[in-house]
N, C-alpha and C positions, 0 to 999 in steps of 0.2 A: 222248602219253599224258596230260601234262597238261594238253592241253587238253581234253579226252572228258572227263575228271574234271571240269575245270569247266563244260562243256555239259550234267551227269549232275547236278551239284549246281544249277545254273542252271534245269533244267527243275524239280527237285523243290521247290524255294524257292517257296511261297503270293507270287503279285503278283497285281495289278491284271491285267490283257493289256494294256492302251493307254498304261501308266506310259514317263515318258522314258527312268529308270534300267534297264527291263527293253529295251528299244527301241536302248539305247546301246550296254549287255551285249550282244545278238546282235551289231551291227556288228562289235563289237574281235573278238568268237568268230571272225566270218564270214572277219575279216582276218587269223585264226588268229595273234593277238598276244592270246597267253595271259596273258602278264604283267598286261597292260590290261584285259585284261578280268577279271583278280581283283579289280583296285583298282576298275573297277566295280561287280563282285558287290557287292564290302564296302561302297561307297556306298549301292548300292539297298536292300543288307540296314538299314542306316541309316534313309534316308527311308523305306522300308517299319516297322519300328519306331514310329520319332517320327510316322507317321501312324495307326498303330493305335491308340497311346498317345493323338493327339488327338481320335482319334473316339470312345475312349473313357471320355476325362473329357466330351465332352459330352452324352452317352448317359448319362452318371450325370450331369450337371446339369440334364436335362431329367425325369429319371423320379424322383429323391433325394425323399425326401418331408423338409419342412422338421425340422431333429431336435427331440425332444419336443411335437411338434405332437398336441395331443389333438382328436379327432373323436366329437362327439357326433349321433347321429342317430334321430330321433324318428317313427315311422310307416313299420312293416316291414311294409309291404302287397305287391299284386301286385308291384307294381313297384319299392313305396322297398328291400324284403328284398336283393334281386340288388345293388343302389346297396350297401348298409351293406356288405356283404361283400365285393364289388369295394374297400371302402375296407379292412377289414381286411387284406387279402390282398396292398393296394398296402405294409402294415408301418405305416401309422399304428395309434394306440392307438383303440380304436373304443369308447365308451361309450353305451348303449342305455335306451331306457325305453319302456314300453309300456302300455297300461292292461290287456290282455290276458297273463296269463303265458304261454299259446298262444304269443304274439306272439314274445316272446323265443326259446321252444324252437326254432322252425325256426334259431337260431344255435348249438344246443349244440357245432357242430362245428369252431366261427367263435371266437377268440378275442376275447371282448368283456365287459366290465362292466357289468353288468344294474345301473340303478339303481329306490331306491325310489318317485322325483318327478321332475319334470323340473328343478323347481328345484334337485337335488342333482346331476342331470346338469349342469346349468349350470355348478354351483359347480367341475368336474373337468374342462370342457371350453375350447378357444381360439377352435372354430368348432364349431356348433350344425345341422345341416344338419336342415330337416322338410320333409316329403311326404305332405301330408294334402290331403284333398279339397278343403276350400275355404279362403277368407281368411277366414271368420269362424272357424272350428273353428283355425287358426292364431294368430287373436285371443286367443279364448276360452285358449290352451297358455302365450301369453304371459304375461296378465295373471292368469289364475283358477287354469290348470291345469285338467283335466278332470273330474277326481274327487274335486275336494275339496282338493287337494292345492295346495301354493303354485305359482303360475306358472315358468314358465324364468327371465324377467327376476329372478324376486326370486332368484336365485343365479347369476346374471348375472356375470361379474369386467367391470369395466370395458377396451372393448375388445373384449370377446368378439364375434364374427360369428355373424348369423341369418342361413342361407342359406334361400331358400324354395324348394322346388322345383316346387311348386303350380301349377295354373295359376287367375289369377283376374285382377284388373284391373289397370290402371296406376294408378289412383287408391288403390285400395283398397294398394297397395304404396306409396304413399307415406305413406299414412296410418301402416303398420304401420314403418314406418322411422323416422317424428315419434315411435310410442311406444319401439320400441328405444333410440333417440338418449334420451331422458327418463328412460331408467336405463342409462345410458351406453354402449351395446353398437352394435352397428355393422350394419344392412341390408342383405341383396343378393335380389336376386329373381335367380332361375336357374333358372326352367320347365327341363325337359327335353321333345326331342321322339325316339321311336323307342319307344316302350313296352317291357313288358317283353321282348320280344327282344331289345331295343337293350340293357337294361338288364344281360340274362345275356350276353351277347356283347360287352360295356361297349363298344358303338358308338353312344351316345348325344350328341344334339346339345343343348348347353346353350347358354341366349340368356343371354347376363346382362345386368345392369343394377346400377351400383352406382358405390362411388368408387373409385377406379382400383386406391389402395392394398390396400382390402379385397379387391377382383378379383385380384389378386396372389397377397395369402395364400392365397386360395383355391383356384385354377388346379392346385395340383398335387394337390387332396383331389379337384377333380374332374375331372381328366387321370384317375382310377383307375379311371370307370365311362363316359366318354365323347372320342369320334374327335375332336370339336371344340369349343373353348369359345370364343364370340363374342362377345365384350363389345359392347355395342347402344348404350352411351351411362347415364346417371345412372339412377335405381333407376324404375322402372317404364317402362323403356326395354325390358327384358329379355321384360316380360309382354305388350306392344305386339308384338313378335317373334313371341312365340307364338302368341299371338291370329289374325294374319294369317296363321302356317302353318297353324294349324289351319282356319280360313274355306277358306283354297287347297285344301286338299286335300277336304274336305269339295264345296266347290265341284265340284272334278274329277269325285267321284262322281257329282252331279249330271249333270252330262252325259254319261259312263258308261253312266249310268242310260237317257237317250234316245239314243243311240246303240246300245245293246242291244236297245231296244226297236224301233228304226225297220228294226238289221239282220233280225231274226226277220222282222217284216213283207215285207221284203224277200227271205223265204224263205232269210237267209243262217243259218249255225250256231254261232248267237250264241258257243260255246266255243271254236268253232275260230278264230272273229276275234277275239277275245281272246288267244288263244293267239299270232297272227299281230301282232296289235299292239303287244304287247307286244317285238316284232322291230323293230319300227319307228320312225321320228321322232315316232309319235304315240304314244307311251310314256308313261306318269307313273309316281310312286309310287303312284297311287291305285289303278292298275292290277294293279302288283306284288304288292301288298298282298293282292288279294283269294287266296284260298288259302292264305295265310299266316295274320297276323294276323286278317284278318278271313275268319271261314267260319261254318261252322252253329252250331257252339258258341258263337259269341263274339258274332255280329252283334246278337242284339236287346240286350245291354250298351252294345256299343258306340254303337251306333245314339242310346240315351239319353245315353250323356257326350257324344256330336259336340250332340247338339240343346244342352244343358246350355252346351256353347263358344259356341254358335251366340250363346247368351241374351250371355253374356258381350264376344262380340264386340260385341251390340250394344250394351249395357251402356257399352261403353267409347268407340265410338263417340259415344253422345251424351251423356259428359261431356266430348266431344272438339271437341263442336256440329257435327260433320257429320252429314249425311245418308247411311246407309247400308241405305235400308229397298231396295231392290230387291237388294241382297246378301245382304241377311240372310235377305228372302224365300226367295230361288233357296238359301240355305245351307241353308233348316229343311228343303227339299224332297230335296236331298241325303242329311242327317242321317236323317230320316222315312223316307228311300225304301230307306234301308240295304238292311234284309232282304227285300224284295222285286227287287235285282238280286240281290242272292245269291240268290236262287230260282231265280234265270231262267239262271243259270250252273251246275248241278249240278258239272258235269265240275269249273268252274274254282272253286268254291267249295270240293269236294273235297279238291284241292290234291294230295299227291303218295298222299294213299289212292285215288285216285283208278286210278290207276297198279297195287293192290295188287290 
């Protein structure tokens, strides 16, 4: 009888399957040596404890967000809105500014403090995180402000961190970091790539670039909206990253582009080998992509920001003295040809209305 009892508390006890303590426990059972196998119930219940207990202090030292850590973030557009809220939501203090009141409302629901300037957000924040189009309108927020108003830097606390999220050069990031450092705050470039899907889904991949220590502080404010943060190396390391994913993938298109073209000619149905490829070793993201993020509504935008990269890649390329002109060529034909393979794919540009 007492061993059923303990066979009946033995099965109901949460383990592992493959633990040694739960593996020992049946033996002593099997040997119907009751006795022994209580004293190893009560072990296993032990090491099953002090492993929970360990998995879950690290589970809270990986996700903890540092305490009183204030996050300020500037440019709630497509993409930065979904970011500042995934930061809210991770429990940091989220503080906002916008030149649009528009801009704010989409957070009415978002626990966050609307400031007047960005320098007044400065003066309340530890890390300053912006996601604006370019590196000049990033300049212009630093040093002028956009409305008139005083820059970030002039309420700056010494120390505070400029994360950018932006995509634009390597140069031009180091530039903006010589000005941060000059009122004593601290540079990181941290393009994102995954757009806004990535961004509501916070499966976003961040390149960074910066000094190790500020990559630190930062890592857990941007663990809240992204899968992966890959530190690249010193501050315009992070936009070097992006640059070539975005040329890559862009590129991919490109060829896309004739290989859609060549299967048609070849009487094949252009949606259904897309369909089928996307099965296959000849796979990309570029591929996946289409019907998703890019479809009829989206392609002639996007088509302009990929050209827009394209400038930029080059851009950076020959402050870098290579030669990258057959890439960039084959990239603008890419960027250019956008909405013209979404043509040629109805089915797959669709996407799953396709289907309805």
């Amino acid at each position: 009888m007492r061993e059923q009892v303990l066979r009946a508390r033995l099965r109901c006890w949460p383990r592992p399957a493959r633990t040694g303590w739960a593996r020992a426990c049946h033996r002593c059972l099997g040997l119907a040596r009751p006795g022994k196998a209580r004293h190893c119930l009560l072990r296993h219940r032990r090491a099953t404890l002090v492993a929970r207990g360990s998995r879950q202090e690290k589970r809270m030292a990986s996700t903890a967000s540092p305490a009183g850590t204030a996050v300020g973030f500037i440019g709630l557009g497509d993409q930065g809105l979904p970011m500042a809220v995934a930061i809210a939501e991770a429990g940091f203090a989220l503080h906002v500014w916008a030149r649009r009141a528009a801009s704010t409302e989409a957070l009415r629901d978002t626990p966050a403090t609307v400031h007047r300037s960005p320098a007044e957000l400065a003066a309340a924040c530890d890390i300053v995180a912006v996601c604006v189009s370019t590196d000049e309108d990033l300049l212009r927020l630093l040093t002028n402000g956009t409305d008139g108003s005083d820059g970030l830097l002039a309420g700056a606390r010494p120390g505070t961190i400029v994360v950018n999220h932006g995509t634009g050069t390597p140069q031009s990031s180091r530039h903006l970091a010589e000005v941060c450092a000059a009122a004593g705050a601290v540079y990181v470039d941290a393009p994102v790539s995954g757009g806004r899907p990535g961004a509501e889904a916070r499966t976003l991949t961040v390149f960074a670039g910066g000094p190790d220590e500020a990559l630190k502080r930062c890592r857990p404010v941007l663990a809240a909206f992204a899968t992966n943060v890959v530190p690249m190396g010193p501050v315009g390391a992070g936009q070097t990253a992006k640059l070539f994913n975005n040329v890559l993938l862009i590129l991919n298109q490109a060829t896309i582009g004739e290989v859609v073209k060549l299967a048609s000619a070849a009487g094949a149905d252009p949606d259904r080998l897309v369909e089928a490829l996307r099965l296959g070793s000849g796979t990309s993201r570029a591929l996946t992509l289409l019907g998703e993020m890019v479809n009829p509504d989206t392609v002639q935008h996007l088509s302009a920001v990929e050209d827009l990269d394209v400038d930029l890649f080059a851009a950076a390329m020959d402050e870098a003295g290579l030669d990258a002109g057959a890439v960039v060529a084959r990239a603008h034909e890419g960027a250019r040809g956008l909405p013209a393979l979404v043509g040629s794919l109805p089915r797959t540009a669709a996407g799953p209305r396709a289907a309805s």
